[in-house]
N, C-alpha and C positions, 0 to 999 in steps of 0.2 A: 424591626430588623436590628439584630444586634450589631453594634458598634467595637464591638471583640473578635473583629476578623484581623486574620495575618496581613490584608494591604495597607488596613487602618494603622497597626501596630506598627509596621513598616510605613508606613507617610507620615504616623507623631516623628519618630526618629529622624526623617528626612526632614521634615517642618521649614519650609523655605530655603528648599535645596532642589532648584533643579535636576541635579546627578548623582549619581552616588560615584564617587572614583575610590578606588582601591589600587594603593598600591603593588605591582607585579609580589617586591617583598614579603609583603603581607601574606599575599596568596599560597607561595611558596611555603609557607612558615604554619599554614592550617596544618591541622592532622589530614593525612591521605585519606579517610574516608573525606573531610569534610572536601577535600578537592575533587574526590573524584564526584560527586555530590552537582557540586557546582558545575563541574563539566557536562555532567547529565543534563542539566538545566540550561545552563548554556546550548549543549545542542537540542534542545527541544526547542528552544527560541528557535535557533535559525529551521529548525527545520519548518516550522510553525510560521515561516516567512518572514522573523521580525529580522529588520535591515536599518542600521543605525547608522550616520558620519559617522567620518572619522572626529576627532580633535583633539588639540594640543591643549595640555592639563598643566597649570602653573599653579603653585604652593600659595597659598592666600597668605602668607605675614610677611610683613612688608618686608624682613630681614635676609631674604629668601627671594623676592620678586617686585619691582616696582613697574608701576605701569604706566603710559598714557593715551589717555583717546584721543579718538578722529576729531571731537569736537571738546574743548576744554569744558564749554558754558554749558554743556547739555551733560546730566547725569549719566542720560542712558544712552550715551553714545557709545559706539564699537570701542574696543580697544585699538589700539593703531598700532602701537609697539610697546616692547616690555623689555626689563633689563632684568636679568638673572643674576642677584649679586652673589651668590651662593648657592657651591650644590649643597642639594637636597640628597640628606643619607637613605630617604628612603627609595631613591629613583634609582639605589648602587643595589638593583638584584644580583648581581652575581659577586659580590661580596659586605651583603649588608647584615646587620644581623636584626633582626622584625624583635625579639624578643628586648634585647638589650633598647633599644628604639621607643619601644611601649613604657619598659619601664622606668625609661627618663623623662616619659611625654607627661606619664601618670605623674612621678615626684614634683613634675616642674605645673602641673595642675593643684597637688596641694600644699605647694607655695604659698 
């Protein structure tokens, strides 16, 4: 069985990430085929039955979000609450810009 399929190649990139979150921004920001694309697929999920919670998505660098759990001494406890010390430019869909965003994310990558 080949190990060169589209889920495989899609679960390396995921690689201990439970979710994939994509910014609204971002979405906005594809070329219109690749949107309407996604929308296709999207609705084939739900039609296809799948049914997911909702949740609340918070920016993983600390500069951006801090957090703390239910239980201090236990790693893999809930979150209990979180402080938002900064918005996040990519949560301003309606006036953010996804390209200028990218290519500050890339510069500050090869740093």
């Amino acid at each position: 069985m080949s190990t060169d399929t589209p889920f495989n190649k899609l679960a390396s990139r995921l690689y201990r990430t439970p979710y994939l979150v994509m910014p609204r921004l971002a979405l906005e920001a594809m070329p219109l085929e690749w949107q309407n694309r996604l929308e296709a697929i999207l609705k084939e999920a739900d039609d296809a039955g799948l049914v997911t919670p909702g949740y609340y998505v918070l920016r993983d660098e600390p500069e951006y979000t801090t957090t703390e759990d239910a239980d201090s001494n236990d790693p893999t406890s809930r979150v209990e609450t979180y402080h938002s010390l900064r918005n996040d430019p990519w949560a301003d869909y309606r006036r953010g810009d996804a390209q200028a965003l990218s290519l500050a994310a890339r510069s500050s990558k090869e740093a």
